[in-house]
N, C-alpha and C positions, 0 to 999 in steps of 0.2 A: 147377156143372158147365157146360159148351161149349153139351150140350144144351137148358139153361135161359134161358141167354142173352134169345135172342130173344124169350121169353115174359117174362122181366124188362121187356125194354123198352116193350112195350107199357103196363109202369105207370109210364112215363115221360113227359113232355109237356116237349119244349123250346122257347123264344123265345129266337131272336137279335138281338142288337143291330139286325142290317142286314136284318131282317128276313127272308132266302132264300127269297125265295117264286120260284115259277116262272114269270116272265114271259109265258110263250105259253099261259097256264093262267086261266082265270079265277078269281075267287074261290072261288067253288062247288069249282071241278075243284084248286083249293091245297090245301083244307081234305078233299075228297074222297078224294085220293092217301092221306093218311095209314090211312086206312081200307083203301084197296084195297088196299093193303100189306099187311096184315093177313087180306084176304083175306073182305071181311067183304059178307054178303048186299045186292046193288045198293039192293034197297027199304030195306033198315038204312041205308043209308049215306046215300040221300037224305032218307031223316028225318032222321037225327041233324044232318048238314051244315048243313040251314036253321034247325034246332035250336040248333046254334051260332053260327050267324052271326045269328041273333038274338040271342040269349046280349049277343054281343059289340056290337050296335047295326049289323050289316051285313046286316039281312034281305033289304035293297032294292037290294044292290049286289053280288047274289051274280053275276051275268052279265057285271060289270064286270072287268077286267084290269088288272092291279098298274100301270101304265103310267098308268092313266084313275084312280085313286087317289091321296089325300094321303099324309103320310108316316104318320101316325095312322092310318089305316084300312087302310093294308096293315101297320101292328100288328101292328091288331084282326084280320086275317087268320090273322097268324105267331100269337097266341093261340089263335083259333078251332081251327086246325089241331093247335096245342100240345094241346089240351084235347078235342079231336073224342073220341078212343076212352078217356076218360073215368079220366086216370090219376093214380095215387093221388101222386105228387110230381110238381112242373111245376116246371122249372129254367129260370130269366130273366136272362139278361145285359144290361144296363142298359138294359131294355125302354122307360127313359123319357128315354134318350142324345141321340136325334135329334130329340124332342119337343119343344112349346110347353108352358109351364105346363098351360093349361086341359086338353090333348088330355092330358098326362101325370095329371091330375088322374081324367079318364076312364078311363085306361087301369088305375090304382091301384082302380078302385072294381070294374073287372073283376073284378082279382085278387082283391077284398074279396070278390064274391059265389063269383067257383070256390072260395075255402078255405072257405067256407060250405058248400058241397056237398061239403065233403068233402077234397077235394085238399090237401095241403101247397106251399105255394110259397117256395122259395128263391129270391131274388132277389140279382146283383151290382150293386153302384148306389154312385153316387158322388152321388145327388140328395138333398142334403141337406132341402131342403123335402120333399120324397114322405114318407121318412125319419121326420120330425120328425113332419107331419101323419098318418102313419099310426099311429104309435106301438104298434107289434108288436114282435118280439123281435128284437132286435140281436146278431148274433154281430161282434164285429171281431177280424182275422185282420193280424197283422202279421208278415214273414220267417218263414210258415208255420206261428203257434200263434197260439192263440187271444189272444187279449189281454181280451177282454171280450164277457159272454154277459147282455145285460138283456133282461127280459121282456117290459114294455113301456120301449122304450129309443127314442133321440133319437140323432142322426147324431153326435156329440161328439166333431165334429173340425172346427179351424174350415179352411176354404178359403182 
């Protein structure tokens, strides 16, 4: 129903590709918005935010601004904030598109420890090494159906 909505989303956690973070915002205040959205008590919010931006290796760059940032660590922002209000699927579009191997490599181990606690992560990704090296469950989807569903699966398409 209309009225549910919005309570859905909150078990939602999205990363974009380009990260969208809010330029005139710090990291603290990127990751913080998702929460006050929500409407959620100032002392919750400032736990949970340092909570995540530790989580994600950005304890010490919470006062920093997307601008004063690599392309990796305003990410680990767009995750921190994905995952701030602690929701049961996080949806990633090729979170490791604009990356270096190693920082992608970091970003993969993120997502390794959120599905740990709990979360489901869907990710779109054309990174064939991530992919390989992760060896989770592979849906491939071609002109809209499925084509193949392995559990632990390999990117098995060559480039």
């Amino acid at each position: 129903r209309n009225d549910e909505i919005p309570y859905l989303r909150r078990q939602l956690g999205i990363v974009f590709q380009d990260y969208r973070l809010l330029n005139d915002r710090t990291a603290f205040e990127n990751v913080a918005f998702a929460m006050q959205v929500i409407e959620a008590p100032s002392k919750k919010i400032k736990e949970r935010v340092m909570e995540v931006l530790t989580l994600v290796g950005l304890g010490d760059r919470a006062k920093n601004y997307p601008s004063e940032m690599s392309g990796g660590e305003q990410q680990r922002v767009a995750i921190a904030r994905a995952i701030v209000n602690a929701p049961l699927l996080v949806i990633a579009d090729e979170p490791t598109g604009n990356l270096d191997p190693e920082t992608s490599m970091e970003i993969m181990n993120i997502f390794s420890e959120v599905n740990k606690r709990g979360a489901t992560i869907i990710m779109a990704t054309h990174d064939k090494t991530m992919v390989d090296y992760m060896q989770k469950r592979v849906i491939a989807i071609e002109d809209g159906r499925i084509v193949r569903d392995d559990i632990k699966g390999v990117y098995g398409y060559e480039l």
